[in-house]
C-alpha positions in Angstrom: -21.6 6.6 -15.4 -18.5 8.8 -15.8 -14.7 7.9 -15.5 -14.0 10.7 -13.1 -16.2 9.3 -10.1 -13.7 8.3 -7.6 -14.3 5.6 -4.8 -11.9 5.3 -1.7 -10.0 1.9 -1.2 -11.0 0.4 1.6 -8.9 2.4 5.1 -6.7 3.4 2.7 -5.9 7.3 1.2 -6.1 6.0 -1.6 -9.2 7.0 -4.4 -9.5 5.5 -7.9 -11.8 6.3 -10.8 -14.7 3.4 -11.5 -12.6 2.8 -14.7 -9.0 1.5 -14.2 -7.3 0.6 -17.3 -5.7 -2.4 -17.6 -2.1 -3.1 -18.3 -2.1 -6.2 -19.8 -3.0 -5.5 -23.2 -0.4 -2.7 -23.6 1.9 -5.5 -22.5 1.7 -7.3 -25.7 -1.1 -9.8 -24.4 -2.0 -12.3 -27.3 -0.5 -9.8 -30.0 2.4 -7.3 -30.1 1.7 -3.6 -29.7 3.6 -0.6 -30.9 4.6 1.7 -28.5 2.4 4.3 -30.6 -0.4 2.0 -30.4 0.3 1.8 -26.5 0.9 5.8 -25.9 -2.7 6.5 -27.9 -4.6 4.1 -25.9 -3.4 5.6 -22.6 -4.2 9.3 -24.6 -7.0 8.2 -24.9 -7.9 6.3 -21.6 -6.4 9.8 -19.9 -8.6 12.1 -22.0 -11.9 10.0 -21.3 -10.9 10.8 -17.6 -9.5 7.7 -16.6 -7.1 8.4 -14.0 -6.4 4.9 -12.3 -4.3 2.4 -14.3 -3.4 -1.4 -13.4 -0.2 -2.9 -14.2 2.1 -6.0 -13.2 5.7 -7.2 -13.9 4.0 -10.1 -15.6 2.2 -8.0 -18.4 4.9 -8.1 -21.3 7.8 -9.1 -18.6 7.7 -5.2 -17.5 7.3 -3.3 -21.0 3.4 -2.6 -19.3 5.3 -0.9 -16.8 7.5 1.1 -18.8 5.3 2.5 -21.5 2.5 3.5 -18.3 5.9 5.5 -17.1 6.8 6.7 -20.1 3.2 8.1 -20.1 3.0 9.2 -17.1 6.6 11.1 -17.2 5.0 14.1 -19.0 3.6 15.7 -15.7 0.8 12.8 -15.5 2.2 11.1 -12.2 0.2 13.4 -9.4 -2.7 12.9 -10.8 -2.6 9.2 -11.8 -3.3 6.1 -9.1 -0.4 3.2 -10.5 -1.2 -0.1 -9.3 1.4 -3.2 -9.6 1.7 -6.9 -8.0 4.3 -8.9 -6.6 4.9 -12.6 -6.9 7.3 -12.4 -10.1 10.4 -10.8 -10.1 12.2 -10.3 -14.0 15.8 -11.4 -15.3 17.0 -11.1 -17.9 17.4 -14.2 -20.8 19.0 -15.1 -24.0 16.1 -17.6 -24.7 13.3 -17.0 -27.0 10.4 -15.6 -25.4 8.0 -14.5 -28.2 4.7 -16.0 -26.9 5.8 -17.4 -23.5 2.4 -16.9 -21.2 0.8 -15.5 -24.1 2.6 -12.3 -24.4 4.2 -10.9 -27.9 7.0 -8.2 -28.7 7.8 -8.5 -25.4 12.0 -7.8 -23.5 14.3 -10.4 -23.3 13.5 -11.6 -20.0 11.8 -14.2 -17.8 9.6 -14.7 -15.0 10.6 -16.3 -11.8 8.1 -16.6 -8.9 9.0 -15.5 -5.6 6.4 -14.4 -2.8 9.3 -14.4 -0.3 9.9 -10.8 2.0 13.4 -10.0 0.3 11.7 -11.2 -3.6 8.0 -8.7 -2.6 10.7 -5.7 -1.8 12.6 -6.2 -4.8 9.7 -6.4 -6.9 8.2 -3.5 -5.6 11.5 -1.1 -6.4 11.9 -2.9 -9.9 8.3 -2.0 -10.5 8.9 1.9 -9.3 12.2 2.0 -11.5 10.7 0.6 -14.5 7.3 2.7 -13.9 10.1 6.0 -13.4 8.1 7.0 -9.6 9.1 6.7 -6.4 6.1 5.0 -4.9 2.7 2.5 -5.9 -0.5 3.8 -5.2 -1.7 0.4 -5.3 0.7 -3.1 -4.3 -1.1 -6.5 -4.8 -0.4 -10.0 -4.0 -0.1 -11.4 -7.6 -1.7 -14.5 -8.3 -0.6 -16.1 -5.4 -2.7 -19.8 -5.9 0.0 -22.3 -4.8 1.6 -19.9 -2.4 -1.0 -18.7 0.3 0.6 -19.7 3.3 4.0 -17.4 2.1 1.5 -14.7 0.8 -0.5 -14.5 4.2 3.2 -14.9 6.3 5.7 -12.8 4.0 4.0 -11.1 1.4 1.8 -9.1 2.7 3.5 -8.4 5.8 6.2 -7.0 3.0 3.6 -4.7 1.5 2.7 -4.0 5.1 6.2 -2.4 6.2 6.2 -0.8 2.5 3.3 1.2 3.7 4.5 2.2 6.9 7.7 3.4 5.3 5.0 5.6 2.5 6.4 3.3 -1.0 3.0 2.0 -0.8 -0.6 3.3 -0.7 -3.7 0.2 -0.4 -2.4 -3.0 0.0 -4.4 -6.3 -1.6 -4.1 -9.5 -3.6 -5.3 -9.9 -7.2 -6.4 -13.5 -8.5 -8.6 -14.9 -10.9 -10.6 -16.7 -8.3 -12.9 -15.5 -5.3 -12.8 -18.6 -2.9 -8.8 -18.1 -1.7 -9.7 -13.8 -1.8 -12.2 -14.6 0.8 -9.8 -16.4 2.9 -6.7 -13.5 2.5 -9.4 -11.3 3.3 -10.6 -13.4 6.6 -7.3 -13.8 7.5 -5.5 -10.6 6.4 -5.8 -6.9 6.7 -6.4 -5.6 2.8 -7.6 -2.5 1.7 -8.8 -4.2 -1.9 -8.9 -7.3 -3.5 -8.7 -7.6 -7.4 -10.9 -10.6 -8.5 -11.2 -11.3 -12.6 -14.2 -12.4 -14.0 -15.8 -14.3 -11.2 -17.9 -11.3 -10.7 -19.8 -10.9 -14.3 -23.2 -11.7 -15.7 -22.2 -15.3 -16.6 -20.0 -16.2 -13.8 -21.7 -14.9 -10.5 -19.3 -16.8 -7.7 -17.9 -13.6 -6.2 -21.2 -13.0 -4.8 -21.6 -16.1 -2.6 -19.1 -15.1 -0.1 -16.6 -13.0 -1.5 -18.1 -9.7 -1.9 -20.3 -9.9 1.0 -17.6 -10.5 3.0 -15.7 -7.6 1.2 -18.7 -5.3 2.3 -18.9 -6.4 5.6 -15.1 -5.3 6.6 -14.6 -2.2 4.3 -12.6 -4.0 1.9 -12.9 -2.4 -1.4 -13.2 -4.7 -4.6 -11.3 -4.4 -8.4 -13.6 -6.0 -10.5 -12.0 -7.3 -14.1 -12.4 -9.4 -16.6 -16.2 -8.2 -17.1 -16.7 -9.6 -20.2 -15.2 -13.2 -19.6 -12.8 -13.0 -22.4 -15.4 -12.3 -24.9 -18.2 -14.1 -24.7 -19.8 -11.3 -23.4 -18.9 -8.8 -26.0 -20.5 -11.2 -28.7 -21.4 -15.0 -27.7 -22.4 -15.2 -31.6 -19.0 -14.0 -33.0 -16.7 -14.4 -29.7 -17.7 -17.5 -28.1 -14.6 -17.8 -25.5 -14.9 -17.7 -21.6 -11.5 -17.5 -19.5 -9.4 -17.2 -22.8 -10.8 -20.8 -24.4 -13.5 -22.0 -26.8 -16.7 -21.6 -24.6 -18.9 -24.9 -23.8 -22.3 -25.0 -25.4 -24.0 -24.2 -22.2 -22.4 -21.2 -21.6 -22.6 -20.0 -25.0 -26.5 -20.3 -24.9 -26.3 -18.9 -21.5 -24.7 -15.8 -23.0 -27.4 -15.7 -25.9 -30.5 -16.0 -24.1 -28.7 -12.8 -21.6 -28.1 -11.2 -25.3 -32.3 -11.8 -26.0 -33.1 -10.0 -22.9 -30.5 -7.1 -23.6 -31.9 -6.6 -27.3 -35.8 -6.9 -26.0 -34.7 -3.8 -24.4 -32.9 -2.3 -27.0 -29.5 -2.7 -25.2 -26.5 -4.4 -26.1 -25.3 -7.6 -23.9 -21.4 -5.4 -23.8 -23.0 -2.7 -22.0 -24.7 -4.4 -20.0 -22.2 -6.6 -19.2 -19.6 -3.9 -18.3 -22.1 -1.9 -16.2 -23.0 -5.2 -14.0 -20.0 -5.5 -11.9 -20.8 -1.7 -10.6 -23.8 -2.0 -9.3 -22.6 -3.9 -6.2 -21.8 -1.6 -3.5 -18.6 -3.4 -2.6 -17.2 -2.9 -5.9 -15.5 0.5 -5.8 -13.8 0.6 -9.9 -13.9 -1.9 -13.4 -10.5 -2.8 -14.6 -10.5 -2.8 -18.3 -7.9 -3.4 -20.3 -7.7 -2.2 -23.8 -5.1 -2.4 -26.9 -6.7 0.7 -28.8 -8.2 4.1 -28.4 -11.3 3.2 -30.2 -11.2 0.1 -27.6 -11.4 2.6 -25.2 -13.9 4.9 -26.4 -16.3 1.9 -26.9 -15.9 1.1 -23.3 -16.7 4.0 -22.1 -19.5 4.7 -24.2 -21.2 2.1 -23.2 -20.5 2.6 -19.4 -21.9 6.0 -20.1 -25.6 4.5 -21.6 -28.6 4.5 -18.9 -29.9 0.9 -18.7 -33.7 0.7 -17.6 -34.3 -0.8 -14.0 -36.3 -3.3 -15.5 -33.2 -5.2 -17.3 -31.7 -4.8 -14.5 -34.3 -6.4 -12.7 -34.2 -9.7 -14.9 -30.4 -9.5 -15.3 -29.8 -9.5 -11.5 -32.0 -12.4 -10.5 -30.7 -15.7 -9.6 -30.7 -18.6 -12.3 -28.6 -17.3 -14.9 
């Protein structure tokens, strides 16, 4: 499976590679990262031929968004596909904010939610500022749980008038859950949705409605958070799901998943990172990654050939 395959986002113009690197680790997520560390990753993420990238205001209060653009500045940016969210707009604070929603080495500033028209337009030219470009390929609805009625009545109209003036490309919401996707995408035009980890080997709920209904209107799907936060890298040595210890059912969920891989001679990573792919409304991975050699695993194992017959056991219902 290479990197450089590109899928078109929903009606959009708009093509990504099946990889899209992830901002969030680059952001400082759960440790700090140097900016060297950050430049290599994106080095390396580039040189793989990963030409999509994912990033938010949220990830490191904006220091995501300004290493990608400090990347990017070198004669990158016409090649590249930048994707960013609304929903948090940044200020700036005196206040301690080492750890504050898990993020380390992070700016002096704090988050304040705002889905409103006026808060999605500023967000969107603070995002182009601090990414140094002049438009997103890619806007999203961030996280937007407690806020769907002013999502579906501000929000995305916003990103709808950004559009038509050409500041944005494809137009979607990102969440970690499928159930409230489905209803933005009943109820609103989207190119894409971005859904994490409800669309995985241990956590199937994506497919009950969401992607089928994604299919059925052309709306192309981001798929992250493949590996569940860990468990399935290595549910022997990683046993957390959705960033906390994983209950003993899901952990011997993940191992017997792990059995089926090794009878095969596969491992459960590949396998897991490869899954999300195979549905036809899923056009790209999201993937973050702190490291080049985080990187070049990943796409090593999207690279291997996995026999149908896993695939056969892996994809049937009851895991």
């Amino acid at each position: 499976m290479s990197a450089l395959a590109e899928r078109a986002l929903g009606s959009s113009a708009v093509r990504v590679t099946t990889i899209v690197l992830g901002g969030a680790p680059l952001g400082g997520l759960f440790e700090a990262v140097s900016a060297e560390q950050a430049r290599a990753t994106l080095e390396a993420a580039w040189a793989g031929g990963v030409r999509a990238f994912d990033t938010a205001p949220h990830y490191g209060v904006g220091l995501a968004e300004e290493r990608l653009g400090e990347f990017l500045a070198d004669g990158r940016r016409s090649d590249a596909v930048v994707s960013s969210k609304v929903g948090r707009l940044l200020v700036p604070t005196d206040e301690d904010v080492e750890g504050v929603d898990g993020f380390y080495g992070t700016p002096r500033r704090r988050r304040v939610l705002d889905y409103s028209r006026a808060g999605v337009r500023r967000s969107v030219e603070e995002s182009c500022a601090r990414l140094g470009t002049d438009r997103l390929d890619i806007a999203l609805v961030h996280d937007p749980d407690e806020h769907f009625d002013q999502a579906l009545e501000e929000s995305l109209p916003a990103l709808h008038e950004l559009r038509a003036e050409g500041v944005v490309g494809a137009v979607g919401v990102g969440m970690n859950q499928a159930e409230m996707l489905a209803r933005f995408v009943r109820l609103a035009e989207l190119d894409c949705v971005l859904v994490a980890g409800r669309w995985t080997l241990l956590d199937r709920r994506a497919g009950d409605d969401l992607l089928p209904l994604c299919a059925e209107r052309g709306v192309a799907v981001l798929a992250a958070g493949a590996l569940n936060s860990g468990i399935l890298a290595d549910p022997g040595l990683r046993p957390t799901f959705d960033y906390a210890p994983a209950e003993a059912e899901l952990r011997a969920r993940a191992l017997r998943l792990e059995e089926r891989c090794a009878a095969y001679g596969v491992s459960l990573r590949a396998a897991a990172l490869q899954f999300p792919l195979r549905h036809p409304a899923v056009a790209a991975l999201v993937l973050g990654a702190r490291s080049p050699e985080e990187v070049r695993v990943d796409l090593d194992d999207l690279s291997q050939q996995l026999p149908e017959e896993l695939w056969g056991e892996l994809e049937r219902p009851g895991w």
